[in-house]
Structure formats: structure tokens, C-alpha cells
C-alpha positions, 0 to 999 in steps of 0.5 A: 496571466500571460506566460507561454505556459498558461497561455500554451494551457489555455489553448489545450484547455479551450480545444477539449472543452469545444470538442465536449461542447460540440459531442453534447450537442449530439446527444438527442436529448439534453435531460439525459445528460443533465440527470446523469452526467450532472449528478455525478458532477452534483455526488463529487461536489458534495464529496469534497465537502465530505458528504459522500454517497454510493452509487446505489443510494443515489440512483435509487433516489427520485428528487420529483417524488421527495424520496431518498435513499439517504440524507446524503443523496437528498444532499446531493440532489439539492446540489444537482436542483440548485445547479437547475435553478442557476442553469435555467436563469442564465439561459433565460437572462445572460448575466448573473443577478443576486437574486439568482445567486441567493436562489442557488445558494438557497437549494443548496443548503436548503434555507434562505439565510443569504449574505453573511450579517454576524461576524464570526466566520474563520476557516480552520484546519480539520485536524490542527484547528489552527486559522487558516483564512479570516474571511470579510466579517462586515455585513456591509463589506460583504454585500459590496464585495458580492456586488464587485463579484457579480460585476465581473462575472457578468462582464462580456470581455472580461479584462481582455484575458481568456474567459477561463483564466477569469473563471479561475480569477472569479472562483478564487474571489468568490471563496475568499469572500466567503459570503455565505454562513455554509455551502460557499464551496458547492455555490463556487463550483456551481458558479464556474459551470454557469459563467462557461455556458454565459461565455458559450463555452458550454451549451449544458452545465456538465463538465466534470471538474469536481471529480478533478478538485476531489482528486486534488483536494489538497491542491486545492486548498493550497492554491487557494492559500498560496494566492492570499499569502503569496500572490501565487496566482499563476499556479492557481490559474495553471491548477484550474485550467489543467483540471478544465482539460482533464475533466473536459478530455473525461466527460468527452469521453463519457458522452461519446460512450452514451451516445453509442450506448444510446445508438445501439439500445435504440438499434436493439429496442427497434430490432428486438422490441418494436412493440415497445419502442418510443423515443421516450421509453429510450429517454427514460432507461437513459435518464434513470440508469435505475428505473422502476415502475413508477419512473415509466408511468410518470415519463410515458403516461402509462398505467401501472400494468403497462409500464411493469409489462415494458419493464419485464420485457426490457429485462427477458431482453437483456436490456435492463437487470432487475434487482430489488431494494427493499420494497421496491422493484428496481431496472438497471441499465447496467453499461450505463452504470458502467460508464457513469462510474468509470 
């Protein structure tokens, strides 16, 4: 764990995730970034598990509402609450607990069927069928287990080794446990996010690092094995860390780009618009990259013939596209659709 070329990695990977940490800092308001840069994060997670959704049918879906667009948004979306949900909870209290871990798991499948009791449970290869991995299948051992996990997770130096290089660790634990009937991959995923902004690596759960694991699929899994059979663990650790300095290098620049879209919208608003301008009117077009009438009348207060008014005028302005999807009358902020996709 402490070659010259994990620790020469571990350096790259901490320098751009404190760059990202310091460019979220300056965004005005952190909702745009949870609801944005976070769904795509939530869309490529729930991709790896071959649940795959397109940019339209996320977009157009509203979690307050209960209405999506597909069963793979509503998918999508219960990723994104159950990453809320952990969020929130490691804010408020600092460590990991297993009522918190059982909650976020429970968003993400959407039922509390919690720890694995009945044994059973082996991972194959989709194609050949063959056994892969045998994980625990003891109810009892699985409970300890999960409870050795949250241990270390919770750990304030853990084992003098860089609070990265055990995340890689605890990820690698955890799926090896297993200690869920479904959606272990999306809770692991989820955890790494939630154990960056316990240790103040992060201030927003919103690091990119799913998209790095879609890119690499293979990798993944390979690694993951090669640990179990082959004790392979500093190319595991070298695989995580690299994807910390992708995805970290990627949402910087993400971010940096909604910050100047955010800049130069409100510029235009204050110049072009000042009648309609309110910070929350900016909040809103940056937070639903597809609004609609129902979207402003919830977030500004507004009655239904105001908000349609705002909207038009957004649309003769140029800021928004309007586009219609059914029966519904859709805005899109098109350069932050642009950016989100990129």
C-alpha cells in the first residue's frame, strides 16, 4: 500500500479532489449541484447495473411529484434519494451507523428486506454462468462482518494509511460481503461518496467516479477478483485511486463550466430580464436543466399564469428552448444540458 507508485498516485488523486472540493465551495447554491452533477452520478451507477436511461427521460422526470418518465429514471432517482438520505446522515452525525446503511440501502431497491438471512447467493458470469465468487451465506457471519465493516469505516485515522487508499479497502470489503439479496453494487458506490465527505475530502457527495467504473467495467470486476484469489490488492488500490484523479479532473471541470454558465445567465437575466430576475428563479433553471410550469410554481411560489409568463419570456430571450413531450410543455437550459453530457 505504500509503493512509490501508489503513494506518487495518491498525491495526483488527493491534489484534484481538493481542487474539486475548493471549485464546489463556490457555487452558490449546493442543490444545483446535488440535483444535477448528482443524477448523472446516480444515471451511471445505476448503468453499470445495466439499468440505462437517456437524458430525456431523466430529465423530464420529478422525484417530489412521484412522476417518471420510465422505470429506469424512477431507478435512477431512488439512487440519487438514497445517496440524499446517507448525505444527510453523515452531516448530521459523522460516522456510519447500520440503521444508516439499511436506510440507504432500502431507497435503492425500494424495500427493507435488509442483511442477507437465507443462503443462496453466488455471483456468476452473465455469459458463461460459471461461479465467480461464493460470497458469506451465515446470517450470523454476515451481520459480524457488516459490523467489522462499519468499524473501520468509521475509524478517524484509519491504519495511518491515506483516507483513500482505505476507501479502496473498505469498497473491496464490502462487496465481498455482499450483505444485501440486491443493489450491493449501487450501496458500495454510494458508501465511497459518503466516507469522502465523513474524512473532509468532500464537502457534496459529487464526484463523478461512476462514469470512471462504466468506462472500465471489466477492470472492475477483474480487480475485485484478482484481490480475492490473488491478493492482487495494489493494482486494485492503483485501479480506484486513478479513477479518484479522473473523475475528480472531469467534475472540476463540470463545475467550473456551471459556474460560468451560472455567472453569465445571471448577467443576462439582470441586463435583459430585470423584471423577472430572483436568485430563485436563477436556482430553479439551474437545478431542473428541463423545467416546466409546475417546476417554477413549486420553487418561486408563484401562480400558474406567472410562472408560464416567466417561462415564455426566458424562451423569446433565448435562454431556455422550449420543446413538448407529450402533454407536457418542457424549458431546457440547453448549454446546461450540454455540459451535464459532455
Amino acid at each position: 500500500m505504500e509503493s512509490r507508485e501508489v503513494l506518487r498516485q495518491v498525491s495526483l488523486s488527493n491534489r484534484y479532489l481538493a481542487e474539486l472540493k475548493g471549485a464546489v465551495g463556490r457555487i452558490p447554491n449546493e442543490s444545483i449541484l446535488i440535483e444535477t452533477v448528482g443524477l448523472q452520478e446516480a444515471k451511471d451507477s445505476s448503468a453499470i447495473e445495466n439499468i440505462i436511461t437517456t437524458q430525456d427521460a431523466l430529465f423530464q422526470s420529478d422525484f417530489f411529484a412521484a412522476h417518471f418518465q420510465s422505470p429506469e429514471a424512477k431507478e435512477v432517482y431512488n439512487y440519487a434519494h438514497a445517496l440524499r438520505i446517507g448525505w444527510d446522515r453523515i452531516k448530521k452525525e459523522k460516522i456510519l451507523r447500520l440503521p444508516d446503511l439499511l436506510a440507504v440501502h432500502a431507497a435503492v431497491v425500494e424495500n427493507d428486506s435488509g442483511l442477507r438471512k437465507l443462503p443462496g447467493t453466488k455471483l456468476k458470469n452473465q455469459q458463461t454462468g460459471e461461479v465467480i465468487y461464493e460470497p458469506p451465506q451465515d446470517a450470523v457471519e454476515i451481520e459480524k462482518l457488516v459490523a467489522n465493516f462499519l468499524e473501520h469505516f468509521n475509524r478517524a485515522e484509519p491504519e495511518k494509511l491515506d483516507p483513500l487508499v482505505w476507501m479502496s479497502i473498505l469498497h473491496y470489503q464490502f462487496e465481498s460481503i455482499h450483505p444485501f439479496y440486491d443493489g450491493n453494487g449501487r450501496a458500495g458506490r454510494i458508501l465511497n461518496l459518503l466516507f469522502l465527505v465523513q474524512h473532509g475530502l468532500l464537502d457534496l457527495p459529487v464526484l463523478y467516479l461512476s462514469r470512471y467504473i462504466v468506462r472500465n467495467k471489466a477492470n472492475y470486476y477483474r480487480g475485485l477478483q484478482a484481490v480475492r484469489q490473488d491478493g492482487a490488492w495494489q493494482s486494485w488500490v492503483l485501479y480506484m485511486l486513478r479513477g479518484v484523479e479522473e473523475t475528480a479532473r472531469e467534475t472540476l471541470d463540470k463545475v467550473d463550466k456551471i459556474r460560468e454558465l451560472i455567472q453569465l445567465t445571471k448577467m443576462r437575466l439582470r441586463n435583459e430580464l430585470a423584471h423577472l430576475y430572483s436568485q430563485d428563479l436563477l436556482n430553479n433553471l439551474f437545478r431542473h436543466p428541463y423545467t416546466k410550469i409546475e417546476f417554477l410554481e413549486r420553487d418561486l411560489e408563484v401562480t400558474r399564469q406567472t410562472a408560464t409568463k416567466y417561462l415564455e419570456a426566458l424562451t423569446q430571450a433565448g435562454l431556455l428552448r422550449k420543446t413538448k413531450a407529450g402533454r407536457t410543455n418542457y424549458y431546457i437550459n440547453d448549454p446546461l444540458v450540454t455540459i451535464l453530457a459532455s
